[in-house]
ZAPA-997007 format. One record per residue: x, y, z of N, C-alpha, C, O in turn; residue in one letter. Coordinates in steps of 0.2 Angstrom, whole numbers, padded with zeros to 4 digits, always signed. Example, Ala and Ser with C-alpha at 12.3 -4.5 7.8 and 13.67 -1.06 7.14 Angstrom:
+0066-0028+0039+0062-0022+0039+0066-0016+0039+0071-0017+0042A
+0064-0011+0035+0068-0005+0036+0064+0000+0039+0067+0006+0040S
***
This chain:
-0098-0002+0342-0096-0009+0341-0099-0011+0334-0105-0009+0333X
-0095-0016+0330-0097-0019+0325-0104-0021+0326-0105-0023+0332X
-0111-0022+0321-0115-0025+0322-0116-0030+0316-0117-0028+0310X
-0116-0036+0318-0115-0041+0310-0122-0039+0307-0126-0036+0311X
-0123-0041+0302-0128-0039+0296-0130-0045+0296-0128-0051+0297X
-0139-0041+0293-0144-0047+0292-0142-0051+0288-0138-0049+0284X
-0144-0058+0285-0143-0063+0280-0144-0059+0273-0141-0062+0268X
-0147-0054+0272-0151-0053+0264-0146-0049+0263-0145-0049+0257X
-0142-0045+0267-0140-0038+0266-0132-0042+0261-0130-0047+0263X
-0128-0038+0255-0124-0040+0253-0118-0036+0254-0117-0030+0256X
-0112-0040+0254-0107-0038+0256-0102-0040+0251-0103-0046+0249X
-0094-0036+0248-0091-0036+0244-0086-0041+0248-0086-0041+0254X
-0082-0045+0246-0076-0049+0249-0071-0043+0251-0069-0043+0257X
-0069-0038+0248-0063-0034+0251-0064-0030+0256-0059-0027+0259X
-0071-0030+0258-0074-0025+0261-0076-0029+0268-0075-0026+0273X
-0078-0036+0267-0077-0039+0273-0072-0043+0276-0072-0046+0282X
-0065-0044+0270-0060-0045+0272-0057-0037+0276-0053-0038+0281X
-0057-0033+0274-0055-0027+0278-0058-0024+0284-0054-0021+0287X
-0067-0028+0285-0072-0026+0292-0069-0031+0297-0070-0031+0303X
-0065-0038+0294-0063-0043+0299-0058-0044+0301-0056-0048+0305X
-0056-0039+0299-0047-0035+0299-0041-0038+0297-0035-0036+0299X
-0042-0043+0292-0036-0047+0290-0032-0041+0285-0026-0041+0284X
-0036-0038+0282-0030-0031+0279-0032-0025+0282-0038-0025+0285X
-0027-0020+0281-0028-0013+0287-0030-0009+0283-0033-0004+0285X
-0029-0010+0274-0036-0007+0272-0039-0011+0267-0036-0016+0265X
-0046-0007+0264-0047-0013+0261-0046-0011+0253-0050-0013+0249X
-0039-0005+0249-0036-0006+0244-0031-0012+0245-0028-0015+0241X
-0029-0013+0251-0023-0020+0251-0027-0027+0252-0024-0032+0251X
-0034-0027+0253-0039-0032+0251-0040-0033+0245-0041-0039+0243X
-0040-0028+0241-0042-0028+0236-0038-0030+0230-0040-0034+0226X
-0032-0028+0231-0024-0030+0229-0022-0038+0228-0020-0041+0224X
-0025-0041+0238-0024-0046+0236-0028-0052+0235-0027-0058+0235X
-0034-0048+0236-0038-0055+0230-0040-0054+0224-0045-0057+0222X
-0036-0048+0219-0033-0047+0213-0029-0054+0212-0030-0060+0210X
-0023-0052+0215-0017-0057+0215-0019-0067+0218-0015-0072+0219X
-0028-0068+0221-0026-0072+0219-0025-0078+0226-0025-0084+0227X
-0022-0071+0230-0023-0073+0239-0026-0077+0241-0025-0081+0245X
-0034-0075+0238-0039-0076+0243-0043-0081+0237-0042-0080+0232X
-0046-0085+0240-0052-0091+0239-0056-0091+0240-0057-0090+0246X
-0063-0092+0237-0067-0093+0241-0072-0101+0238-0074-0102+0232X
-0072-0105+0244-0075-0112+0240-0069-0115+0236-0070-0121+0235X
-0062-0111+0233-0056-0116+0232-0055-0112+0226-0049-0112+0223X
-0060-0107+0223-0060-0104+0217-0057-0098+0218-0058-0095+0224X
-0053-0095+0213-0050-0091+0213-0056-0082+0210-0058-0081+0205X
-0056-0079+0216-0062-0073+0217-0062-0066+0214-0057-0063+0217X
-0064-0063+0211-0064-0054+0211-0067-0052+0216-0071-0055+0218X
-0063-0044+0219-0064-0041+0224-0072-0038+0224-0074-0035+0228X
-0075-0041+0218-0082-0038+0219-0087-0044+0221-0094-0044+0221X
-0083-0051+0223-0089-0056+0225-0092-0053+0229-0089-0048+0231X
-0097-0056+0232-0101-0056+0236-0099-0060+0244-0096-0065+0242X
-0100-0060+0251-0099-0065+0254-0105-0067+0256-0109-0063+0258X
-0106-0075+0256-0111-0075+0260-0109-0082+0267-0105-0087+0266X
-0113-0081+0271-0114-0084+0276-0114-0092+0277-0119-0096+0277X
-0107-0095+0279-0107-0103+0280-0102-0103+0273-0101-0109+0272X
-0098-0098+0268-0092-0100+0264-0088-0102+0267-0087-0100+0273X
-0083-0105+0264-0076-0108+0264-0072-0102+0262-0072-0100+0256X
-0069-0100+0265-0061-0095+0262-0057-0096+0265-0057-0098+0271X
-0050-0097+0260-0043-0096+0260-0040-0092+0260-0041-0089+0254X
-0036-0089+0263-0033-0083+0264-0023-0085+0264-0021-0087+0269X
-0020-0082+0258-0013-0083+0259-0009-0076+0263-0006-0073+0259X
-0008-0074+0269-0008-0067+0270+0004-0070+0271+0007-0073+0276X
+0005-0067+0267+0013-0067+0269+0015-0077+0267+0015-0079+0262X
+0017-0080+0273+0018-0086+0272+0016-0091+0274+0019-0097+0274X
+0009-0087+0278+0004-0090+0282-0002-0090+0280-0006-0085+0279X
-0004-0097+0280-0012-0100+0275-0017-0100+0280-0014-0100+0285X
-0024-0100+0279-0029-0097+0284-0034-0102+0282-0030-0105+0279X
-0038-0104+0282-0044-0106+0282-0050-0105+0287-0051-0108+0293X
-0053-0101+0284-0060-0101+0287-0067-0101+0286-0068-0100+0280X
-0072-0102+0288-0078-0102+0287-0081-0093+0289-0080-0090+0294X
-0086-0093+0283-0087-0086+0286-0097-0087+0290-0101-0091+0288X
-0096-0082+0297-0101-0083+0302-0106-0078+0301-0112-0080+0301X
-0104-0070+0301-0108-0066+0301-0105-0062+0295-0099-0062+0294X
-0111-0056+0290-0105-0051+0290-0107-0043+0291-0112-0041+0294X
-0101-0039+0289-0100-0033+0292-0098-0029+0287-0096-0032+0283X
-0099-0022+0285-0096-0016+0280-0094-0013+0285-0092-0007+0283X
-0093-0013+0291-0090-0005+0295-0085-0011+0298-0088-0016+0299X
-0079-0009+0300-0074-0013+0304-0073-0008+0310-0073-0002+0310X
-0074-0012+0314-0071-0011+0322-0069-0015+0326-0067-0020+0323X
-0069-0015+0331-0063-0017+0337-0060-0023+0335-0063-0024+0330X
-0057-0027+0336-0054-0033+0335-0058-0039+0337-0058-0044+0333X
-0061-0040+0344-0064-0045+0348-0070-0043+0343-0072-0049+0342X
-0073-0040+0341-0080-0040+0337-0078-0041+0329-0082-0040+0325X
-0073-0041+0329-0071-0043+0322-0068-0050+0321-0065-0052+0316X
-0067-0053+0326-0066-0061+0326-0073-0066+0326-0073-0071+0323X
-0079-0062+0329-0084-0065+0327-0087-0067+0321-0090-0072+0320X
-0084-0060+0315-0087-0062+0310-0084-0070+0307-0089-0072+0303X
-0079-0075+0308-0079-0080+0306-0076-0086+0311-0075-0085+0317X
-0075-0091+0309-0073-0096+0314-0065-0099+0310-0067-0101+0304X
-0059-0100+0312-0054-0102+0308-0054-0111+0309-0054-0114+0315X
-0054-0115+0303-0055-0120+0304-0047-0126+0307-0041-0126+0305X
-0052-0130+0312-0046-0134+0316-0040-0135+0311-0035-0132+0313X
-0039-0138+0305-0035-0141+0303-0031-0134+0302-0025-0134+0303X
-0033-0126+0299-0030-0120+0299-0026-0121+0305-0021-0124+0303X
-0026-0120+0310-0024-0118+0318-0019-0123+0317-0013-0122+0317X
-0021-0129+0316-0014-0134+0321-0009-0133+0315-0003-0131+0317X
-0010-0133+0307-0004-0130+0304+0000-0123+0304+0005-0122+0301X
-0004-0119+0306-0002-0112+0310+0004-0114+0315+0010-0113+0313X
+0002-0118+0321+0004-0120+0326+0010-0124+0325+0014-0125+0330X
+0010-0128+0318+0016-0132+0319+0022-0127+0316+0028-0127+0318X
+0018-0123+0310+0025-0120+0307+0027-0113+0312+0032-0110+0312X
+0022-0112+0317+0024-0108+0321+0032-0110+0326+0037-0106+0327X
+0030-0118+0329+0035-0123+0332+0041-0123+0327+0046-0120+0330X
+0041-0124+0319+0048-0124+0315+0051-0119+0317+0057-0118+0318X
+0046-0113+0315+0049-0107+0316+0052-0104+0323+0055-0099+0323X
+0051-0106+0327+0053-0106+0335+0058-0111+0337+0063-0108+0340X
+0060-0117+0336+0065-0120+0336+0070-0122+0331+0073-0128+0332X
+0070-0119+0325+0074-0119+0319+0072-0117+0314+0069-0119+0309X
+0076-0109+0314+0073-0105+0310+0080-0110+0302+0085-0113+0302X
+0075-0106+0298+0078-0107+0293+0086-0102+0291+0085-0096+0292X
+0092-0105+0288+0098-0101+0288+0096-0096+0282+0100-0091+0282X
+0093-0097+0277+0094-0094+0272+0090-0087+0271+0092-0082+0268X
+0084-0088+0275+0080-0083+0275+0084-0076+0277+0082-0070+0275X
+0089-0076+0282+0094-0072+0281+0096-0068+0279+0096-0062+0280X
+0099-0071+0274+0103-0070+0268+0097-0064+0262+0092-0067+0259X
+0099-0058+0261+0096-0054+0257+0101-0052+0253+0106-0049+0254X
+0098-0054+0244+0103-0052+0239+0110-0054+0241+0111-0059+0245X
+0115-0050+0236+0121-0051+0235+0126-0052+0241+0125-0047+0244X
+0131-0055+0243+0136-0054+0247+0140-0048+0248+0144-0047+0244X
+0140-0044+0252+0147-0038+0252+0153-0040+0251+0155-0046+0250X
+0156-0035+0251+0165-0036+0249+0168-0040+0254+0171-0044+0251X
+0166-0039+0262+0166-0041+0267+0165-0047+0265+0170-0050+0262X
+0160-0051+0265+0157-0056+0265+0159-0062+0261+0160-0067+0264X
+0160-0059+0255+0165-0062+0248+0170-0062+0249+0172-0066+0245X
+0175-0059+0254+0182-0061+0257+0182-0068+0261+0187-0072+0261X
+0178-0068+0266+0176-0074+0269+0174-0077+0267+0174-0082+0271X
+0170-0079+0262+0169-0084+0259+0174-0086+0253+0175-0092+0253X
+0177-0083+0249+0186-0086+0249+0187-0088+0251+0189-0093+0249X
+0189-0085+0258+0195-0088+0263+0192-0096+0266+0195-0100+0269X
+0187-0095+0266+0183-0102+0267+0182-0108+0262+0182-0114+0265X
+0182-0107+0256+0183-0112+0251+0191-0112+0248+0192-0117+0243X
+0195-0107+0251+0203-0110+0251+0205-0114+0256+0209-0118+0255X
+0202-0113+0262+0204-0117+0268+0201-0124+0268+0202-0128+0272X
+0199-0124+0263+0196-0134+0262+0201-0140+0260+0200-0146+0259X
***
């Protein structure tokens, strides 16, 4: 079982972003707070900050924004319920999780669909659709 670490001991962001399991390794931690994903306090971070105890982070993971407070930290990752400990996600994170979850549940977006160019298929019916106007 994960054991948080003492307050003095130092811990890398991609490395506690990877013991808290937000990435499944911590080269895709580290990739994405290269690129800028990740926040810490509002400021844009290299994968060698430090974390410490009671920061503010922001995490863009996909097209879903996170905010959290960090609570403990860890270098070894394990189970999931001991790696939810390490932080607390703050109220206003959750209800906008929860609402774009609600959008996304009763009205998905039509275009998101839609990949790249139309087939042959596809461009015939769309003719036959803008002649029948």
């Amino acid at each position: 079982m994960t054991q948080p670490m003492a307050d003095d001991e130092r811990v890398r962001i991609d490395k506690w972003l990877w013991a808290a399991r937000f990435f499944k390794t911590r080269s895709l931690a580290t990739k994405e707070v290269d690129l800028g994903r990740v926040r810490a306090d509002g400021e844009r971070i290299k994968p060698a900050h430090i974390v410490r105890i009671g920061q503010r982070l922001e995490l863009t993971i996909g097209a879903t924004r996170v905010e959290l407070i960090v609570r403990a930290l860890s270098q070894v990752r394990g189970p999931a319920p001991a790696a939810r400990l390490l932080y607390d996600e703050t109220s206003e994170s959750m209800q906008m999780r929860e609402r774009r979850a609600d959008v996304r549940r009763f009205g998905a977006e039509p275009a998101v669909t839609i990949k790249g160019r139309p087939t042959k298929k596809q461009g015939r019916e769309l003719r036959r659709l803008q002649r029948a106007k």
